[in-house]
Structures are given as C-alpha cells and as structure tokens.
Short mmCIF file of the C-alpha atoms (twelve columns), coordinates in Angstrom:
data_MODEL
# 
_entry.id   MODEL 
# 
loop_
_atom_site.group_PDB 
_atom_site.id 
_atom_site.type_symbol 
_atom_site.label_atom_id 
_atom_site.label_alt_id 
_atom_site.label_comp_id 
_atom_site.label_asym_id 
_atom_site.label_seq_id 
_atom_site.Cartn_x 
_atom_site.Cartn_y 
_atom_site.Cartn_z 
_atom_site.pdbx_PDB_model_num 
ATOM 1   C CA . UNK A 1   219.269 -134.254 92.797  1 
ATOM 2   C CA . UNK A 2   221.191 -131.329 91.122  1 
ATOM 3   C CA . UNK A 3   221.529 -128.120 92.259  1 
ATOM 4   C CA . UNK A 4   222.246 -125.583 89.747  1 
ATOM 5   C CA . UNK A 5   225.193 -122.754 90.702  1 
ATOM 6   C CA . UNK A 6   223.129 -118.754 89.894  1 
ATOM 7   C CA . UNK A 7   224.220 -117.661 86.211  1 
ATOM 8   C CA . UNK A 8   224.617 -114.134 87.935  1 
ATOM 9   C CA . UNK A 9   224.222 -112.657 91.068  1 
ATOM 10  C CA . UNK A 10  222.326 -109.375 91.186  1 
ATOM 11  C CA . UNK A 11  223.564 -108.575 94.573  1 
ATOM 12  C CA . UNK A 12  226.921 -109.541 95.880  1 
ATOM 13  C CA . UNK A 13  227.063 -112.394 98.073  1 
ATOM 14  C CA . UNK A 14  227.075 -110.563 101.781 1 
ATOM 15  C CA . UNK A 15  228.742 -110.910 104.900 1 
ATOM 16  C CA . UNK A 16  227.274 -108.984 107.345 1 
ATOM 17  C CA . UNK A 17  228.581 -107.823 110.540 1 
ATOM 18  C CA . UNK A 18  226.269 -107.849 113.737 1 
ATOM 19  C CA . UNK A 19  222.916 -107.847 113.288 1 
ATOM 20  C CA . UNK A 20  222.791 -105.798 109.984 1 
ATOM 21  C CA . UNK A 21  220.330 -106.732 107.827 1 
ATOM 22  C CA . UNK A 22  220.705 -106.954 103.618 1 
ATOM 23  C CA . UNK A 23  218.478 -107.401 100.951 1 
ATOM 24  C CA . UNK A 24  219.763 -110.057 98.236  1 
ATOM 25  C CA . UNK A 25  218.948 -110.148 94.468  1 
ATOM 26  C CA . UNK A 26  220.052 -113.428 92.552  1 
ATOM 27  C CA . UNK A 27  219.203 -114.498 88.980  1 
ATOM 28  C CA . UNK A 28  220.435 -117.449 86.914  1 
ATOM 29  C CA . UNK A 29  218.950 -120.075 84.013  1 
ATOM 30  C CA . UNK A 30  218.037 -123.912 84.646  1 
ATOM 31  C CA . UNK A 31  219.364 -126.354 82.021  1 
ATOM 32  C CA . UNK A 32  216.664 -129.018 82.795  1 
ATOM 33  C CA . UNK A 33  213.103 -129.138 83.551  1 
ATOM 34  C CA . UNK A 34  213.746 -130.913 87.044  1 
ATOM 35  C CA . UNK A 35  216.615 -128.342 87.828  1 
ATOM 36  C CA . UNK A 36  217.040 -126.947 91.639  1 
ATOM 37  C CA . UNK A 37  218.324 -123.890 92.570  1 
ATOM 38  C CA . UNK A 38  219.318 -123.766 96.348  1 
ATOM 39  C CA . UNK A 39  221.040 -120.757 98.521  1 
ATOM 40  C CA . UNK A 40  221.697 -120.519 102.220 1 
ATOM 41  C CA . UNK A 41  220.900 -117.741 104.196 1 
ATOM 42  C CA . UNK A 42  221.844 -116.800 107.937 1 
ATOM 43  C CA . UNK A 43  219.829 -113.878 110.296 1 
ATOM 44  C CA . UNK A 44  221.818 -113.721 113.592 1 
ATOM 45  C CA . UNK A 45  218.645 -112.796 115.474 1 
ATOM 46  C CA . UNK A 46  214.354 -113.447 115.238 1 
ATOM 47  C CA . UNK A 47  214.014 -111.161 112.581 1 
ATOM 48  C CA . UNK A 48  211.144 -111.075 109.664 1 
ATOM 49  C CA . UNK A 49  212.613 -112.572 106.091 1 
ATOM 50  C CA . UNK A 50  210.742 -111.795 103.002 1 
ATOM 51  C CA . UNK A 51  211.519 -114.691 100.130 1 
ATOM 52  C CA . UNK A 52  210.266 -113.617 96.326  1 
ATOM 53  C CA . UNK A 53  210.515 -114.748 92.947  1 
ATOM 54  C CA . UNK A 54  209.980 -112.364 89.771  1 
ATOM 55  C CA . UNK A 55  210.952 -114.414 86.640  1 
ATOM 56  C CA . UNK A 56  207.192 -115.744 85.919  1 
ATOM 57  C CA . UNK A 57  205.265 -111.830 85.604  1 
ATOM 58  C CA . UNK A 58  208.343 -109.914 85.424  1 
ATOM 59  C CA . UNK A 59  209.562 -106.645 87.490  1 
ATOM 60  C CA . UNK A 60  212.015 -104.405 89.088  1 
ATOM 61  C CA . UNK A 61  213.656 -106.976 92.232  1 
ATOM 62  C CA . UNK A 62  215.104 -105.522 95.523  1 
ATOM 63  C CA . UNK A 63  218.594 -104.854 93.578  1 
ATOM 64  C CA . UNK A 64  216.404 -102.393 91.336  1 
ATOM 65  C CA . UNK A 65  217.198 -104.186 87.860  1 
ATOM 66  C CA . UNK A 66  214.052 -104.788 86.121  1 
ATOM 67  C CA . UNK A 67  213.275 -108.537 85.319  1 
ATOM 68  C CA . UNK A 68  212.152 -109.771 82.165  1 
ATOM 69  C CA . UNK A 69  208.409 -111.777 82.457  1 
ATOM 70  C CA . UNK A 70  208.070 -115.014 80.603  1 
ATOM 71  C CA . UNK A 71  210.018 -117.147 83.277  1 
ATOM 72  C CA . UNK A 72  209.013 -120.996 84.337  1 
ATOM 73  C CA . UNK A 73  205.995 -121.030 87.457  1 
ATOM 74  C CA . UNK A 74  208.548 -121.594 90.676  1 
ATOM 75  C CA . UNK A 75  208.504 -123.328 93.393  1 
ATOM 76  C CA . UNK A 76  209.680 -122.515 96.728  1 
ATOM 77  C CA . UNK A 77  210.800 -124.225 99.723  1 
ATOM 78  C CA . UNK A 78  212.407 -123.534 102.846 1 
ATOM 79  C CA . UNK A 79  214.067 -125.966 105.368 1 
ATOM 80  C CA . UNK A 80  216.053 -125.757 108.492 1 
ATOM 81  C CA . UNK A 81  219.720 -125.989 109.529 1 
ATOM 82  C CA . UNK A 82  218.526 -129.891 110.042 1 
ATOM 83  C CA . UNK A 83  216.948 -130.114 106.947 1 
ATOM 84  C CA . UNK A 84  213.504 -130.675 108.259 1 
ATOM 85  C CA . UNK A 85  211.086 -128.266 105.766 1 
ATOM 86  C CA . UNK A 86  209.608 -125.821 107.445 1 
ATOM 87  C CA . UNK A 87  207.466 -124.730 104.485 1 
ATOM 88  C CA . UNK A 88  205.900 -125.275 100.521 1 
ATOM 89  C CA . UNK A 89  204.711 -122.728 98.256  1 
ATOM 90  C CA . UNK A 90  203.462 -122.809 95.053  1 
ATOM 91  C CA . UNK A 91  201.935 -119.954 94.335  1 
ATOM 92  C CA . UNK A 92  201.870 -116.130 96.424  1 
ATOM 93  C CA . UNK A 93  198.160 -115.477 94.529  1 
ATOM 94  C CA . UNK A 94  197.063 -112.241 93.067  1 
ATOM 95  C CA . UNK A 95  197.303 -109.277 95.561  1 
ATOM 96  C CA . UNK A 96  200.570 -110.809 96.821  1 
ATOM 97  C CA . UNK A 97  202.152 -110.789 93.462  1 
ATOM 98  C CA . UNK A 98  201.599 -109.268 90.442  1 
ATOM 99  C CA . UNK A 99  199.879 -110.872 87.265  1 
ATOM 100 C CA . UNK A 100 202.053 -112.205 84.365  1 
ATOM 101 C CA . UNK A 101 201.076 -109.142 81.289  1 
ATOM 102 C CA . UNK A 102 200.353 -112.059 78.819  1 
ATOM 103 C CA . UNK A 103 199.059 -114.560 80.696  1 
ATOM 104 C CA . UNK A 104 197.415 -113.018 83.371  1 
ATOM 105 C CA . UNK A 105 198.075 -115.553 86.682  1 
ATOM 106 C CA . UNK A 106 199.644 -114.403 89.409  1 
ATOM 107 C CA . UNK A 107 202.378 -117.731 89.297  1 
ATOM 108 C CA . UNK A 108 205.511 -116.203 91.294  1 
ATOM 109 C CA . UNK A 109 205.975 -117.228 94.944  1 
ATOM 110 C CA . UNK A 110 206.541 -114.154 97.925  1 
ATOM 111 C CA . UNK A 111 206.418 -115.811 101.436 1 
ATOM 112 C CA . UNK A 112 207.362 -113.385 104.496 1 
ATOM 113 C CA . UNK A 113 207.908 -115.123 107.973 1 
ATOM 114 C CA . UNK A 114 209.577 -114.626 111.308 1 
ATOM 115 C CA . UNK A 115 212.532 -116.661 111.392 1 
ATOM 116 C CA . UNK A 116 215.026 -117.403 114.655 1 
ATOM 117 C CA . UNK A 117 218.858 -116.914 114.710 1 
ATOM 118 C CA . UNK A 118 220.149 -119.434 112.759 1 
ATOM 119 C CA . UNK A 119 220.760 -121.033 108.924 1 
ATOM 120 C CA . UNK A 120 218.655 -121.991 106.394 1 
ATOM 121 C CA . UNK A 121 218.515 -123.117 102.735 1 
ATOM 122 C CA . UNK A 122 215.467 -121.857 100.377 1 
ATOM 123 C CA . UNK A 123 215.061 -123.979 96.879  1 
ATOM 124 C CA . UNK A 124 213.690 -122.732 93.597  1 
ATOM 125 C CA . UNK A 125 212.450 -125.626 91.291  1 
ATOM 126 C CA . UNK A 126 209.750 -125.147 88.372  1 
ATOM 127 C CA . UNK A 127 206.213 -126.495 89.299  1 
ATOM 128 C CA . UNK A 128 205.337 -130.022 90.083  1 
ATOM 129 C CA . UNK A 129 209.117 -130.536 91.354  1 
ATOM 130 C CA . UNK A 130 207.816 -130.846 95.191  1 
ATOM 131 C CA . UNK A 131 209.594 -131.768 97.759  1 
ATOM 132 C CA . UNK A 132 209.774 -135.850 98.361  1 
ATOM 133 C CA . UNK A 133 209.353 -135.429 101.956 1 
ATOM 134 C CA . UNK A 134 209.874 -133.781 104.912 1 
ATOM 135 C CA . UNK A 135 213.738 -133.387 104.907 1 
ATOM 136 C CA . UNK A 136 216.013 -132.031 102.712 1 
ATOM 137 C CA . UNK A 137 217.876 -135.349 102.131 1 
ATOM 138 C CA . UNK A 138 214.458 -136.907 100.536 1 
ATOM 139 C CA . UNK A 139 215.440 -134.765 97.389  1 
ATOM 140 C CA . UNK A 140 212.576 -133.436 94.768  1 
ATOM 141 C CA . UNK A 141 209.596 -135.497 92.953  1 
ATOM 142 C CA . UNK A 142 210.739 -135.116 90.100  1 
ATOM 143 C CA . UNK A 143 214.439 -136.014 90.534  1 
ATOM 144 C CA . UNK A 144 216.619 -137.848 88.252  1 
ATOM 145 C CA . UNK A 145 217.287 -138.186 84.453  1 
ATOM 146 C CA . UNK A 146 214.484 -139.925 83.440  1 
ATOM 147 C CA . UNK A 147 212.628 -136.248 84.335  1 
ATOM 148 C CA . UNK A 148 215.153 -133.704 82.590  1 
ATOM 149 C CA . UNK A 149 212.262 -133.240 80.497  1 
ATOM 150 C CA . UNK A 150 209.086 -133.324 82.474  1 
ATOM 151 C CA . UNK A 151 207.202 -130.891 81.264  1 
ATOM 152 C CA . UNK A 152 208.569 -131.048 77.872  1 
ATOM 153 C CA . UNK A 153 210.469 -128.035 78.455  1 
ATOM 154 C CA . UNK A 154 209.065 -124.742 80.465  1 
ATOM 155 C CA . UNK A 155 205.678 -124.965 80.748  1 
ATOM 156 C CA . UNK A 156 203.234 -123.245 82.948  1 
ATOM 157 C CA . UNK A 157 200.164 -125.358 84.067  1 
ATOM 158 C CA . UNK A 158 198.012 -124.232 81.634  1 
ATOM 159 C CA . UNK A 159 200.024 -125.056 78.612  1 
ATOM 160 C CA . UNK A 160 201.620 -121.750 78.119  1 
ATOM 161 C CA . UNK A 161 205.430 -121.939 77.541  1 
ATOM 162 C CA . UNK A 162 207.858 -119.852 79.718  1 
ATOM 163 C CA . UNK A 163 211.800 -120.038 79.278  1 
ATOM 164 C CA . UNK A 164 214.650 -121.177 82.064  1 
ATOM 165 C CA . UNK A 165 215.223 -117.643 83.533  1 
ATOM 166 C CA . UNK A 166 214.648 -116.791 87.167  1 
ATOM 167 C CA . UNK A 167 214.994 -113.852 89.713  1 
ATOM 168 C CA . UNK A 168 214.510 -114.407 93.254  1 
ATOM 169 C CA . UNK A 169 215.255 -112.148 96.414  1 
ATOM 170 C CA . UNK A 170 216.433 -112.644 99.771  1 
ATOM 171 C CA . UNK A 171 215.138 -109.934 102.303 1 
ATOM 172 C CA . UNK A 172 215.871 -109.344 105.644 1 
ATOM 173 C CA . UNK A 173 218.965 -111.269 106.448 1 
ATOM 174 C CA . UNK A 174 222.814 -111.276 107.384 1 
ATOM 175 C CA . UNK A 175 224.030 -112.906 104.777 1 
ATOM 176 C CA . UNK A 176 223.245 -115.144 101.520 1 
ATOM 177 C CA . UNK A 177 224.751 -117.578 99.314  1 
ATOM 178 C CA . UNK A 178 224.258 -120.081 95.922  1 
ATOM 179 C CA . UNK A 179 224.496 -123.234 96.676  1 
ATOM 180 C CA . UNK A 180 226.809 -124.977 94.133  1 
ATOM 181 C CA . UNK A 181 225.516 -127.954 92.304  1 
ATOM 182 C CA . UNK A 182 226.138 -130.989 94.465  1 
ATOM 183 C CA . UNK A 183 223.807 -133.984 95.167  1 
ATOM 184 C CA . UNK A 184 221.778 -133.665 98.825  1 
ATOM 185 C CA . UNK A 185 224.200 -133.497 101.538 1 
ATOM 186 C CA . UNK A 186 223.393 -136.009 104.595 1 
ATOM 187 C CA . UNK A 187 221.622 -134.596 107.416 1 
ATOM 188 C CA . UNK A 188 225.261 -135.057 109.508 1 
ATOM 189 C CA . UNK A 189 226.642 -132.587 106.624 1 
ATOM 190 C CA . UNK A 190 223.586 -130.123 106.692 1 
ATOM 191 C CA . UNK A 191 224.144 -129.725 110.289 1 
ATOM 192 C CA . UNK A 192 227.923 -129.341 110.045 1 
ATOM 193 C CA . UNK A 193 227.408 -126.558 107.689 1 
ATOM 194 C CA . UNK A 194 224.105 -124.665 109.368 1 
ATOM 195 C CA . UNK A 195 222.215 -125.352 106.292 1 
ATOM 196 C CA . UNK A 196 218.539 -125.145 107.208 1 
ATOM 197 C CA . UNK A 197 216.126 -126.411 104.378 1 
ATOM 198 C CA . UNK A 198 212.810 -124.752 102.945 1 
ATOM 199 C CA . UNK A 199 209.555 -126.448 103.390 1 
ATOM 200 C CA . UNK A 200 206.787 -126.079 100.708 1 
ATOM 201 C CA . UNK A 201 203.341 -125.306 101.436 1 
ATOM 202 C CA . UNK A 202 201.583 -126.676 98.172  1 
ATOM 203 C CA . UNK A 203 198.273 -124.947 96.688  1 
ATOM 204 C CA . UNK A 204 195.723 -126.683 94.565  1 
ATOM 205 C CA . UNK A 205 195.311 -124.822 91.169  1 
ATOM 206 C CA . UNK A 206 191.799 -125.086 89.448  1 
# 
C-alpha cells in the first residue's frame, strides 16, 4: 500500500501546546486510482473531533479557501494508535453534506466523534478502496499495481467522472500531520509512533 505525501497543506502542520485545540485544512492530488492519503492526529484530552472531506461537491473548508467540486467520492477511515479501525465511512448523506451542483449526491464523508487522549491516523482513499480488515497493517482492497487503474480513472459510482483533487479537514485537535508515502508500518511501529488508525463504517448505495 502507498500512501501519498498532501500536494499542499491549507493549514500549517500544528503543534499545539496544552490542551489547545486547532482546526486543520489539507489538500493534495492522487496519482492512482488505488492511492491513500493518511495523516496522524493527536487530542491530549476526550475531546469531540470533526473529520470532513470537500473535494466531491465543492466548498469553502475550515481554512476558509473555497474548494473546487468535481473531486473523486472518498473514503474515510479512522484507526487507533494500535491500528485496530475504529470506524468506515463512505458516505456523510444529504443533510450532513452538501450535494455535488452537477451531479446532485451528497458523496463527501463528515464524521464527528468523541475521541480519548491519544493518536490516531485517518485515511482518504477513492470509493471501493475499503479497508482489508480490521487493522491498519491489513492494507486497502484494492491495493497493489494490478489496481492503479480500478476504476479506469476517477469515477463516481454512477459513471460520472471526477478528477484526483481532494480537501479534507481536521477539527478539534492538538495537532496534525501527512503521512509520507511509505508501505503499512507493523503494528510494533504504529505503536512506537502513537499512530492510531481509522476504521470505516461502509454504506450500501442503491
């Protein structure tokens, strides 16, 4: 599995002190249709984090730069400082998230949960890239060269195409940071490091 490294960073990567909380704006491009995009985060107390995508309908993100719609349907996932995921989402649904202008489906992801002190890694990966299993170390479905090209570029599940951009935030935490393109680390190394992993909560589509 490759991570990809963010093309920019909307928000400086932050080192809090204390218990101050930020709010975290990061943008890049995939290169392949499999592609992963992984940060870390850290909240040094229980405190409610707010995780948000706005590549696939478009809009102004938590740094206040307005992002450009017509981005691939995301995927998000959130794991532990073990790697064990902790959650899976496809989609946030209308009501959560706003509607793409063209399209009209509500594909970006917006989870908001209580989370304890501690580390954690959230992944962005363009829909069906699940995750294998139920540790970061089991990698992505879709992993591997022979699915560079999965969907035969960026394509939304109802045949529309997108393009490679996303936009996600952060919200609600002491401190964020890309992960740079590496294969899975061992669970030893995840621990070592703090990295917690996202787990997916996946939503049938009609």
């Amino acid at each position: 599995m490759r991570f990809k490294p963010a093309v920019a960073l909307l928000a400086l990567t932050v080192f809090a002190t204390g218990a101050q909380a930020t709010d975290l704006s990061f943008t890049g491009n995939f290169n392949h249709d499999n592609d992963v995009q992984a940060f870390t985060f850290t909240v040094s107390s229980t405190s409610s984090v707010t995780l948000r995508s706005w590549s696939y309908a478009g809009g102004v993100n938590a740094n206040g730069d307005t992002i450009a719609r017509g981005g691939f349907d995301p995927i998000l996932g959130l794991f532990d400082s073990t790697g064990n995921k902790l959650y899976e989402q496809d989609d946030a649904g209308c009501g959560v998230v706003a509607g793409d202008a063209v399209t009209g489906r509500c594909f970006d992801v917006k989870y908001t949960t209580d989370l304890a002190a501690g580390t954690y890694t959230v992944t962005v990966q363009q829909y069906d890239n699940f995750a294998a299993g139920a540790h970061l170390s089991d990698g992505f479905d879709r992993d591997g060269v022979a699915y560079q090209n999965f969907r035969n570029g960026f394509v939304d599940v109802a045949g529309d195409k997108r393009d490679a951009h996303w936009a996600f935030d952060i919200l609600n935490v002491d401190s964020a940071v890309v992960v740079p393109p590496a294969d899975v680390p061992e669970p030893a190394s995840l621990a070592l490091l703090g990295i917690g992993a996202l787990g997916l909560l996946r939503r049938k589509r009609a």
